[in-house]
N, C-alpha and C positions, 0 to 999 in steps of 0.2 A: 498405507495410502495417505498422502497429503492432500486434503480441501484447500485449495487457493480462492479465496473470497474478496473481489475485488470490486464489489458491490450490495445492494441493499441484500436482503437472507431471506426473501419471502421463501425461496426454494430447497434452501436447506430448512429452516425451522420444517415445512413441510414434510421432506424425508423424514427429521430426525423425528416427529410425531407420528410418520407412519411406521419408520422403524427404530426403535430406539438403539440398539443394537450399532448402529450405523459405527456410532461413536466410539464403540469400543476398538475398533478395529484401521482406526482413521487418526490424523490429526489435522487441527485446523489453520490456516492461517491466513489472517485477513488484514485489509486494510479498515479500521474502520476506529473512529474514538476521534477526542481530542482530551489528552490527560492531562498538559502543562501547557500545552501551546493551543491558538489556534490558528486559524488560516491567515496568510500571508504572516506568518511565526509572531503571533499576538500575542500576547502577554495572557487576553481570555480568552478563555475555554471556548471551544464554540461545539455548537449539537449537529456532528458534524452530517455529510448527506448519508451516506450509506447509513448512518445508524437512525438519523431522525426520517427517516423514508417510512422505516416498518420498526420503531422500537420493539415492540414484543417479538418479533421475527430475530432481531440483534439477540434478545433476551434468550428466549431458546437456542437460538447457536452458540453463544458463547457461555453458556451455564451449562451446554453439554458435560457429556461424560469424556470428552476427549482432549489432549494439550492443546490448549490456543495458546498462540504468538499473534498480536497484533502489531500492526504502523499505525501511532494512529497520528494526526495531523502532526505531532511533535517531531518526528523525524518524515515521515512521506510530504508535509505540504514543504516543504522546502527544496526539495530535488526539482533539479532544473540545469539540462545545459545548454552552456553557453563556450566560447573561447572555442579553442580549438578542440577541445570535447564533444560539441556541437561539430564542428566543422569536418570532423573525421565519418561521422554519422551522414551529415546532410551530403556530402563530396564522397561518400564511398559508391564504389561499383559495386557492391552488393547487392542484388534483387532486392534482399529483406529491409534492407536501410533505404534503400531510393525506394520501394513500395509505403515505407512507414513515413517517408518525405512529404513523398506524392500525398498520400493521406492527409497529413496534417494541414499542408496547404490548403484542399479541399472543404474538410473542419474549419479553418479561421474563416471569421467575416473579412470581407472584401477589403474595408479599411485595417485589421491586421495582417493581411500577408505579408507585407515586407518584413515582419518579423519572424516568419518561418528560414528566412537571409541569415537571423542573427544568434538566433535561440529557441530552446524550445517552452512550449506551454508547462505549468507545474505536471512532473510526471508520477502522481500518485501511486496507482498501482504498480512500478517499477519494485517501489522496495518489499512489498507485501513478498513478489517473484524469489526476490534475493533472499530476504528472511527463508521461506523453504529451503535454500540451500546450504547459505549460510549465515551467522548472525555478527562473525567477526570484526565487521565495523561498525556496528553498533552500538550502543551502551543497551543492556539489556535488563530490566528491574522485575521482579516475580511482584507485581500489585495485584492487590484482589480490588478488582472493577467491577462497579456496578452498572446496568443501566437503566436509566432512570425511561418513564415512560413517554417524556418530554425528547427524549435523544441525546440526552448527556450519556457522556462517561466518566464516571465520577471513582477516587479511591474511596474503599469502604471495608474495613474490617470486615466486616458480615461477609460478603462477596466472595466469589471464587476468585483466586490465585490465576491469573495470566501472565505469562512471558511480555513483557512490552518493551517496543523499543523507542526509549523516549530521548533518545540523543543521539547523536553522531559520534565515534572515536575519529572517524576516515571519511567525511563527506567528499572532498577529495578525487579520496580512494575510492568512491563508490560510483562520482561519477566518472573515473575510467574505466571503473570495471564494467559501467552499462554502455560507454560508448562501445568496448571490446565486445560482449554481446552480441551487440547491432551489427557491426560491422563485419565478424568475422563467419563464415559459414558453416565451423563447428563450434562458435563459442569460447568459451575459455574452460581453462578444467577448473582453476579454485573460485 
C-alpha cells in the first residue's frame, strides 16, 4: 500500500503511534520539505507548510519504518501550467478537467480570476501523485533529512535515508504528462 501525504501528518503520526506496524506494510509519499530550494524556487530554505503545521507529526511520519519518497519545495513549488498545457486542461470536454476549472476559479479571489484564462496556481501536490507512480523525470537523491522542530528539512548525516526529489530531468515532460491526466478519462498508462 502507498500513503499519498499531501498535507500537514497530524493523522498519520496518530496511526503510526497507534499502530506501529502500519509501516511495515506501506510506503510513504509525500509532499512536504524544502532541501535546496524554497518557494517561488529561492535560493533559501523555507520551513515549508505541511511540515512547519505539526513538525513533530512530520517527525513521526517520516522517521517511520517505511520507504519515504518526498517533493519537497525543490521540485513541487515550481510545477505550474501554463501555454497550451494549460489550455488543453482548462478547453477540455472532460467532466474531471472542466470540474477541476470550475473549482479553481471558484478558489481565486475575485481580483485573480482572469488568470484562471491564462494559468494555473503553483500545483504542489501534483508531483507527490506522480512520484507514487513514477519517479522518471526526476532527479532522485537518497539524503538522510532531518526535521527540525522549527519545520525545516535539513540534510543530516544522523537522519534517515529518504528518496528526494530535488530536481527536474523532464519539467517539460511532466507537465504534459499532468495535462494528459486531466484531460483524458482513463489517464495515461506511463
Amino acid at each position: 500500500m502507498t500513503v499519498i501525504a499531501i498535507g500537514p501528518l497530524p493523522n498519520v503520526a496518530a496511526a503510526l503511534t497507534r499502530e506501529p506496524r502500519i509501516a511495515a506494510r506501506a510506503r510513504f509519499v509525500g509532499m512536504h520539505g524544502s532541501v535546496r530550494r524554497g518557494y517561488g524556487n529561492s535560493d533559501k530554505v523555507a520551513a515549508e507548510y505541511n511540515v512547519k503545521e505539526d513538525p513533530k507529526a512530520c517527525q513521526i511520519a517520516l522517521s517511520a519504518a517505511w520507504p519515504v519518497t518526498i517533493t519537497p519545495l525543490d521540485t513541487c513549488g515550481i510545477v505550474q501550467l501554463k501555454g497550451a498545457d494549460y489550455a488543453r486542461v482548462s478547453h477540455s470536454a472532460d467532466p474531471v478537467a472542466r470540474a477541476i476549472i470550475e473549482n479553481y476559479r471558484v478558489w481565486l479571489d475575485a481580483d485573480q480570476r482572469a488568470q484562471a484564462d491564462r494559468q494555473s496556481s503553483i500545483l504542489f501536490d501534483t508531483v507527490a501523485v506522480y512520484l507514487a507512480l513514477s519517479t522518471d523525470l526526476c532527479r532522485m537523491e537518497d539524503l538522510h533529512v532531518r526535521v527540525t522542530d522549527d519545520g525545516f528539512t535539513v540534510i543530516d548525516a544522523a537522519a534517515k535515508s529518504l528518496r528526494v526529489a530535488t530536481e527536474w530531468k523532464d519539467l517539460d515532460g511532466f507537465h504534459r504528462w499532468l495535462a494528459d491526466r486531466l484531460t483524458s478519462p482513463e489517464g495515461v498508462s506511463d
